[in-house]
C-alpha positions as CSV (number, residue, x, y, z in Angstrom):
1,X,18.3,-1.2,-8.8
2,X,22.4,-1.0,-9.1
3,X,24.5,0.6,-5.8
4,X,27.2,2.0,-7.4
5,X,30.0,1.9,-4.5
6,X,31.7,5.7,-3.4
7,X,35.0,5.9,-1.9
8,X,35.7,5.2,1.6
9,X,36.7,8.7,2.7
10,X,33.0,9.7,1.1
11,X,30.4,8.6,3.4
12,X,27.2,9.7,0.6
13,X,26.0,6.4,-1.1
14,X,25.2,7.3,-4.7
15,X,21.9,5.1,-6.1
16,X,22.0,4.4,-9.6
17,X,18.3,4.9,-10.7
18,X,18.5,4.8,-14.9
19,X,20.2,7.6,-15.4
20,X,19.8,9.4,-12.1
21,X,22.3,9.2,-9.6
22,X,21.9,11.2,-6.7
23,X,23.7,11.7,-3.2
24,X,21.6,10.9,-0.2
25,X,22.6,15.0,0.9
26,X,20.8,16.0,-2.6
27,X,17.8,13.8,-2.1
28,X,17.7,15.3,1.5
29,X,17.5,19.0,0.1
30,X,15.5,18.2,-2.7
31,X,12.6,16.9,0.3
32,X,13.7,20.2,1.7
33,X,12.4,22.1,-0.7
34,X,9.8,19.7,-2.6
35,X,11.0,20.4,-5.5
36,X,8.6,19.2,-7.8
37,X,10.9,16.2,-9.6
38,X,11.4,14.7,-6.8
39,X,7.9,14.9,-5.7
40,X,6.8,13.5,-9.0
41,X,9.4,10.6,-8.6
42,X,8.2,10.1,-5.2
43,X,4.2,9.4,-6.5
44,X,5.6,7.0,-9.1
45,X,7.5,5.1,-6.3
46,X,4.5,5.0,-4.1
47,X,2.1,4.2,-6.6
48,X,2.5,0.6,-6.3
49,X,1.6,0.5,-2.6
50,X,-1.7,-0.1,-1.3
51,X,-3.3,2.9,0.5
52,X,-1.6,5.4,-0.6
53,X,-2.6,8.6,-2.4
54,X,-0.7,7.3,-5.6
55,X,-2.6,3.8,-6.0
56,X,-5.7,5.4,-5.0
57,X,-5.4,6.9,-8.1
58,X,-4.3,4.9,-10.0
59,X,-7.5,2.2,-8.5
60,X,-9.9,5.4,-9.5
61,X,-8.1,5.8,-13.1
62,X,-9.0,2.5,-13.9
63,X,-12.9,2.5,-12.5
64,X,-13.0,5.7,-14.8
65,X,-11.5,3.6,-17.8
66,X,-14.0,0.9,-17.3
67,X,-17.2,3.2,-17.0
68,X,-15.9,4.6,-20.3
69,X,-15.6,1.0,-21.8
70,X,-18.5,-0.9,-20.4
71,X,-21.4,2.6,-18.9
72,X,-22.1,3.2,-15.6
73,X,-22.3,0.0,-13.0
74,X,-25.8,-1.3,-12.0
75,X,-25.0,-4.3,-9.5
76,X,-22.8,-3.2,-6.3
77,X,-21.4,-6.0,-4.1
78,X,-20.1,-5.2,-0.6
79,X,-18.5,-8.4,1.4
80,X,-17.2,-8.0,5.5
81,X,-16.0,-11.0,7.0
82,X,-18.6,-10.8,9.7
83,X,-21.2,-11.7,6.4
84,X,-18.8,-14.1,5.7
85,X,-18.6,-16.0,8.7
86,X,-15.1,-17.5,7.9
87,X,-13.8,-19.9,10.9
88,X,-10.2,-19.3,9.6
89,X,-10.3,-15.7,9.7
90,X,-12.2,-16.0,13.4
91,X,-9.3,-17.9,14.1
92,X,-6.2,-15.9,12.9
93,X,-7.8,-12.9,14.4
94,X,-7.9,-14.4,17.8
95,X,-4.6,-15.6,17.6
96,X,-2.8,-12.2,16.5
97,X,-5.4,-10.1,19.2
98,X,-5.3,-12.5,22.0
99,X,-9.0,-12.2,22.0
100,X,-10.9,-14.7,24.2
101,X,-13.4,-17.3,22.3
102,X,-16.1,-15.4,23.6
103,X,-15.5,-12.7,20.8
104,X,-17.6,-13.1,18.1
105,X,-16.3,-12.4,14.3
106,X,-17.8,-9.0,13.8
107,X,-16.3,-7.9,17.3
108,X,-12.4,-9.2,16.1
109,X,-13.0,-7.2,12.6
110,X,-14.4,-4.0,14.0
111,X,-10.9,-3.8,16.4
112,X,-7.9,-4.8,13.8
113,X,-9.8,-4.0,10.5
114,X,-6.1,-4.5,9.3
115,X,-5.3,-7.9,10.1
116,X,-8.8,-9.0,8.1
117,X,-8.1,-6.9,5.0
118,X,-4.4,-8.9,5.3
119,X,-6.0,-12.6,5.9
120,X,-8.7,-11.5,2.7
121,X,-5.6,-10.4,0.6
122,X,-4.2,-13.7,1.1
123,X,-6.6,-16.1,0.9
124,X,-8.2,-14.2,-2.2
């Protein structure tokens, strides 16, 4: 992305985006009043991040494209660290909790369900 610079006396920074460039005052009043552009760019730059509505949908669009592809799934698999028994994620969760050695695995992942979805992302 190119940051096209404005004059001094002109404290807006314009963003170059392709061929949009817009003030942050007219990004403000277009949240204002959601128009629906902005709203549309808004999905597309959240799309890429986990959690959201956006990749949520994009995840779904592509179970749907599979189903069409392939038929309907017959074999489920569902994985939790606890299952897993993974020293190293035992370990990392005590360290970021300060959680005493008498927690066992199941107990860490129940309380930061966050930090484990993290470690699995990165080791996996």
């Amino acid at each position: 992305m190119n940051v096209k610079e404005a004059p001094i006396n002109n404290r807006q920074e314009h963003l170059d985006l392709g061929n949009v460039g817009q003030t942050a005052a007219e990004i403000l009043h277009k949240m204002n009043v959601l128009d629906e552009e902005f709203e549309g760019n808004l999905s597309t730059v959240l799309a890429p991040i986990q959690g959201t509505n956006q990749s949520w949908f994009h995840v779904k669009g592509e179970v749907k494209a599979m189903i069409a592809e392939y038929g309907s799934p017959t074999l489920f698999l569902t994985l939790s660290c606890a299952e897993y028994d993974s020293a190293e994620i035992a370990q990392y969760l005590r360290k970021v909790n300060n959680a005493p050695q008498s927690y066992s695995i199941s107990r860490l992942c129940t309380e930061d369900p966050i930090s484990v979805s993290r470690q699995f992302s990165y080791k996996f």
